[in-house]
C-alpha positions in Angstrom: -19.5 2.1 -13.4 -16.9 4.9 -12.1 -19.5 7.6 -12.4 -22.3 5.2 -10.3 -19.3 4.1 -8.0 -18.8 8.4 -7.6 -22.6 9.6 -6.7 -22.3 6.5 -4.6 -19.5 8.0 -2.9 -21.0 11.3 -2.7 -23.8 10.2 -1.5 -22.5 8.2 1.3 -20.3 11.4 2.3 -23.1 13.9 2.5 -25.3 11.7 4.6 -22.6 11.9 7.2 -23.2 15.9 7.8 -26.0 16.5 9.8 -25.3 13.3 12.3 -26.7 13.8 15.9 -24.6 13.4 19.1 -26.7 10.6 20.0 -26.9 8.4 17.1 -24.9 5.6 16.2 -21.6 5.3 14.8 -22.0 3.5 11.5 -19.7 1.4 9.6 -19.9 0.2 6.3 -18.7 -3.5 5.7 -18.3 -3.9 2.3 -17.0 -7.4 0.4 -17.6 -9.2 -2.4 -17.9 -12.7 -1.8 -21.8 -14.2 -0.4 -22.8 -14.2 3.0 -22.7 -17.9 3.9 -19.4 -17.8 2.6 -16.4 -17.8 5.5 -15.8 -14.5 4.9 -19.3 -13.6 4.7 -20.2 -15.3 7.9 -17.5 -13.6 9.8 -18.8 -9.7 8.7 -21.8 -10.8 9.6 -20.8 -11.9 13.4 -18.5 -9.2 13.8 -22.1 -7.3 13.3 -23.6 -8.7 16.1 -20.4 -8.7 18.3 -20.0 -5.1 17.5 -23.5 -4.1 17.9 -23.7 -5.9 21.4 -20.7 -5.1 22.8 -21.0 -1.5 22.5 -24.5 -1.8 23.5 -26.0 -0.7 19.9 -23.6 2.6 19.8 -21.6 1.6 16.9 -24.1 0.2 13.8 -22.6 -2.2 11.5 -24.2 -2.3 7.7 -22.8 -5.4 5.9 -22.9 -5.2 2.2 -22.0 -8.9 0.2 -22.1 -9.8 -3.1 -20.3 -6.5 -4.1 -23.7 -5.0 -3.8 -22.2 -2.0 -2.9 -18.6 -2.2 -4.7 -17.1 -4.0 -6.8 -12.9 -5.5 -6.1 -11.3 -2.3 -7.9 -13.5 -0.3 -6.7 -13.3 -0.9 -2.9 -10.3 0.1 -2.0 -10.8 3.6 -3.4 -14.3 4.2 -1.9 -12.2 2.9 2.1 -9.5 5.6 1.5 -12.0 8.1 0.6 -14.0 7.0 4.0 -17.3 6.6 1.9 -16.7 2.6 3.6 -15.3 2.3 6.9 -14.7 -1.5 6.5 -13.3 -4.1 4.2 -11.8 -7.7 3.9 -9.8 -7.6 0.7 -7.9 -10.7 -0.4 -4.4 -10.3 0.1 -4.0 -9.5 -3.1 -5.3 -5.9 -3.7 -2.4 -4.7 -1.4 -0.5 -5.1 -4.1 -1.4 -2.4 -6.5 -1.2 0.1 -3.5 2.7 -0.8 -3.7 3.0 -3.6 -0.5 4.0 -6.7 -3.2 5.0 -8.2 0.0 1.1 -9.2 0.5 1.5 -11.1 -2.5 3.8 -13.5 -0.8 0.3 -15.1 0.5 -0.1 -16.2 -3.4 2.8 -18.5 -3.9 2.1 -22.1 -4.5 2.7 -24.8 -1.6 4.3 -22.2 0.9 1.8 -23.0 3.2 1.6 -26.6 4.1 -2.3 -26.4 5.8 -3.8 -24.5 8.4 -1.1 -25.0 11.1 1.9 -23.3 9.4 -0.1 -20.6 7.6 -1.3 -19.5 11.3 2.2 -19.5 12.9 2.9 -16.6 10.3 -0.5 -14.5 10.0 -1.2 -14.6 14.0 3.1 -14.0 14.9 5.1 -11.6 14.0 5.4 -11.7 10.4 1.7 -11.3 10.4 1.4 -8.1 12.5 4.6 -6.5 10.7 2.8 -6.8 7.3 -0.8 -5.3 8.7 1.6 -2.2 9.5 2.8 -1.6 6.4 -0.7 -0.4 5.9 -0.5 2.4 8.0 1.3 4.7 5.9 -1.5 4.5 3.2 -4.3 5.8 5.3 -5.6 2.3 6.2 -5.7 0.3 10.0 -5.2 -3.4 9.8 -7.2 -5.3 11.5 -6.8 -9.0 11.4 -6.6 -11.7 8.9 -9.2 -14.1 7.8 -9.1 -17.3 6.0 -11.2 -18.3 3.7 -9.1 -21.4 2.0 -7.2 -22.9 0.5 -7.4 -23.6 -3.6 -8.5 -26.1 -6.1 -8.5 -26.0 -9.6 -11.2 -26.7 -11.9 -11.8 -26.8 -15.7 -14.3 -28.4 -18.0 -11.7 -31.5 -18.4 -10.0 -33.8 -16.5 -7.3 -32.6 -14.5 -4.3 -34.9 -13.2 -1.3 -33.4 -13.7 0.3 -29.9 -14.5 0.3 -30.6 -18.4 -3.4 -31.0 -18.2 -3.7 -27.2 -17.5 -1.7 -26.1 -20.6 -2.9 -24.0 -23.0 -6.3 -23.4 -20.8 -7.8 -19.7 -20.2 -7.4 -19.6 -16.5 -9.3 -17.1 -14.1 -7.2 -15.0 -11.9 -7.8 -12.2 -9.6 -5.3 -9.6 -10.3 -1.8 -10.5 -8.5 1.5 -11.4 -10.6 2.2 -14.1 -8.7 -0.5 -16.2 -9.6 -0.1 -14.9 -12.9 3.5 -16.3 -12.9 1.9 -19.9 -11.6 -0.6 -19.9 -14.6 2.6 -19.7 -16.4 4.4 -22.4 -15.2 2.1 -24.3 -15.9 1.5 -23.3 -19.5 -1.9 -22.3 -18.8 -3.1 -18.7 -19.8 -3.6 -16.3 -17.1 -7.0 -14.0 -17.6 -7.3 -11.7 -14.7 -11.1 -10.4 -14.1 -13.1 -9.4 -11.2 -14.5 -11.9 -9.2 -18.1 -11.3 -9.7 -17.6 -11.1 -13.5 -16.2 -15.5 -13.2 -19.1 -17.6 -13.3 -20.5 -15.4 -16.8 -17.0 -15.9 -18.1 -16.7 -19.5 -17.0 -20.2 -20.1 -18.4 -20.1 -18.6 -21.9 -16.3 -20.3 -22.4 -14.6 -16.8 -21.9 -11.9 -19.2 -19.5 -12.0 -22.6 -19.5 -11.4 -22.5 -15.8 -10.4 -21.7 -12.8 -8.8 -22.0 -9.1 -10.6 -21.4 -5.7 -11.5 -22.7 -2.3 -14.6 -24.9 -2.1 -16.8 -22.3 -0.5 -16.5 -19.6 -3.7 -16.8 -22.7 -6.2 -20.3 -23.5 -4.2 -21.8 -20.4 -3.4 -21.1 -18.5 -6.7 -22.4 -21.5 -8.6 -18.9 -22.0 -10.7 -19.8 -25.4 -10.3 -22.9 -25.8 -12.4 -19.8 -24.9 -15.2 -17.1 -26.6 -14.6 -17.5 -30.4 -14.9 -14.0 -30.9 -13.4 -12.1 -30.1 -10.3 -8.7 -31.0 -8.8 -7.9 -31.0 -5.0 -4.8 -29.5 -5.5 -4.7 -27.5 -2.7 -1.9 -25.9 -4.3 -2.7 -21.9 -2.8 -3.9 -20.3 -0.5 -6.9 -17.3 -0.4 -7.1 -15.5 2.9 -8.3 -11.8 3.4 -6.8 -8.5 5.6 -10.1 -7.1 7.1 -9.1 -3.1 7.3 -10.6 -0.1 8.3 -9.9 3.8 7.2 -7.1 5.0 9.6 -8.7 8.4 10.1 -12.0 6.7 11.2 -10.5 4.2 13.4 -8.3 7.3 15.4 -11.3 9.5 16.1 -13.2 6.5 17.4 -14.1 7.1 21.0 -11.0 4.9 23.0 -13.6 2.8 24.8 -15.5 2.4 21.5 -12.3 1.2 19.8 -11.6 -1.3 23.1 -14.9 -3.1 22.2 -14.5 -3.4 18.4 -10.9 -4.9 18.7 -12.5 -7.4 21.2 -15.5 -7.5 18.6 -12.8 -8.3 15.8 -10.7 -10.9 18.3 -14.1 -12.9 18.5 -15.1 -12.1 14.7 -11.5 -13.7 13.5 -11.5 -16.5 16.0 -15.1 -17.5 14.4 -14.6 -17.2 11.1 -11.2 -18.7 11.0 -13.0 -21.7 12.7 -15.2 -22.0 10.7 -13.5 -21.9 7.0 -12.2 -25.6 6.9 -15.5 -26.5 7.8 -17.4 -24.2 5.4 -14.9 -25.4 2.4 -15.6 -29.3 3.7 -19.4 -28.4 3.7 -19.0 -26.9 0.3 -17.2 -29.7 -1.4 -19.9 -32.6 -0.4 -22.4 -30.0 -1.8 -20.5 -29.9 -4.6 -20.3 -33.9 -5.0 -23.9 -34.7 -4.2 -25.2 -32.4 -7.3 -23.2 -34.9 -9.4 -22.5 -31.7 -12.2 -19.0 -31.8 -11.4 -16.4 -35.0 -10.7 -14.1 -34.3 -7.4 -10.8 -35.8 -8.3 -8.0 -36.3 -5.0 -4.5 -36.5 -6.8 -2.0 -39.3 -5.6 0.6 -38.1 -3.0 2.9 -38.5 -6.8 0.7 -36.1 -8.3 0.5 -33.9 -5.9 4.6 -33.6 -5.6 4.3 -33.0 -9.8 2.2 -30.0 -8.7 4.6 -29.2 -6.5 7.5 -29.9 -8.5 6.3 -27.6 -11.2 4.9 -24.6 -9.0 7.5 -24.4 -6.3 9.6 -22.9 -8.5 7.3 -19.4 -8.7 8.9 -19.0 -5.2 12.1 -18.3 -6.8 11.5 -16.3 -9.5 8.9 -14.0 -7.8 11.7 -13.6 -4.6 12.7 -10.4 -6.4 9.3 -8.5 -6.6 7.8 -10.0 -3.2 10.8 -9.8 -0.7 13.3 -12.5 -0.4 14.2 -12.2 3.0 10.4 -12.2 3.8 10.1 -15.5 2.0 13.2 -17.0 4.1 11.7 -15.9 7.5 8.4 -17.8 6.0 10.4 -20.7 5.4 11.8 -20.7 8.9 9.3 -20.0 10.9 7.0 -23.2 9.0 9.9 -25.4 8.1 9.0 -25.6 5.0 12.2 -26.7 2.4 11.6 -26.4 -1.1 15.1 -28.6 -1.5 13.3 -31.6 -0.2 10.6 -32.1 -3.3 
């Protein structure tokens, strides 16, 4: 895969030379989830924003399904400005040494859409996008996508019903410290590799918003989910620095206003996506929905708030207080 994932590069690089005056600027949108996905929706709009707005100068080729990369690979191939575009889950950051994205991964901090907007459209939000900067990549904005559920092949109705289980992960140690908590074995794997693992019993489960359940068919093997709601997944969409400075200015002007319009869409539209997703995910009748009791839900709680605490030292503690502040939110009261 490294030596495809290289010519690929290559590739991409040498058709760059050669590039008349008058041709369009073109940028490579890369992710890895589907394209009637939230995520997937919104590349594809900033496409046609993008595209009319600058009046077909600037092309936008969107590539899903990790058709083009895969997660570890992505990152690499946007530094190397072989992609111009990405939307990462929050994450990836971490590996580049910015553990303070992993703050987005601890259990309950965000309690719904309303306080996890006061911090990635404030300032905590736009200080975080600029600790990219220094590694050659441009912020952008941030994109929702959801938040989590779990989901197993049996019943799940409390924390001790995930013990002992294989659970899917995308690489971040906080969520491998909240598999832990609750006894459950963290596998980390790339997110196109889940539904063959989930399928042949390499995990037994697994945790994600609605819409990824749906479209990547991890329903038709998982006969059991949990509205937990216990996470959230959200995305950075970033561009290579380098590429983004030598953009024309009035170029730049109308993809920032392309991106405005592209965020303000797809974070829109991602409760609605995930709703639309989970009464898909009822009316196959392959997998029972099961809503916790306001009780079970504060045993969730009860046994994941706790992460916060013990993760303070790798994320950022003071980052974590000015989270709490800014959302009210008071792990003392559960």
């Amino acid at each position: 895969m490294k030596f495809r994932s290289l010519w690929v590069a290559i590739l991409l690089s040498l058709s760059a030379f050669g590039v008349r005056a008058d041709d369009p600027i073109v940028i490579r949108f890369s992710h890895v989830v589907a394209p009637d996905t939230p995520k997937g929706k919104g590349a594809e709009y900033f496409k046609l924003r993008a595209e009319a707005l600058t009046g077909a100068r600037v092309r936008v080729e969107v590539y899903p399904n990790s058709t083009l990369y895969k997660d570890r690979e992505e990152m690499e191939a946007l530094q190397l400005g072989v992609v111009q575009m990405l939307a990462p889950s929050l994450a990836k950051f971490s590996p580049l040494g910015l553990r303070e994205f992993e703050v987005f991964d601890l259990p309950y901090i965000f309690d719904g859409y309303a306080a996890l907007h006061k911090v990635t459209t404030g300032r905590i939000g736009r200080d975080l996008l600029a600790l990219l900067e220094p590694r050659g990549i441009k912020g952008l904005a941030f994109w929702d996508n959801g938040f989590k559920s779990f989901s197993a092949n049996t019943p799940i109705r409390s924390p001790a019903d995930l013990a002992g289980k294989r659970m899917r992960i995308q690489s971040s140690k906080v969520l491998e410290e909240q598999m832990r908590a609750l006894g459950a074995q963290p596998q980390e794997m790339a997110f196109s590799d889940a539904y063959d693992a989930l399928r042949s019993g390499f995990v037994d489960g697994t945790e994600n918003p609605h819409s990824n359940l749906y479209t990547q068919r991890m329903h038709e093997v998982q006969k059991h989910v949990a509205l937990t709601e216990h996470g959230y997944l959200g995305y950075a969409v970033i561009t290579n620095r380098r590429f983004w400075d030598a953009l024309p200015r009035d170029i730049r002007r109308q993809l920032e206003r392309a991106m405005e319009e592209a965020t303000a869409y797809a974070n829109r539209i991602a409760k609605e996506e995930n709703d639309r997703a989970l009464a898909a995910i009822r009316a196959s009748g392959l997998t029972e929905v099961y809503e916790p009791s306001e009780d079970e839900l504060t045993a969730f709680k009860r046994a994941l708030v706790p992460v916060h605490e013990k993760m303070a030292g790798r994320i950022d503690e003071a980052l974590i207080r000015a989270i709490y502040r800014e959302t009210g939110f008071d792990p003392s009261r559960l």
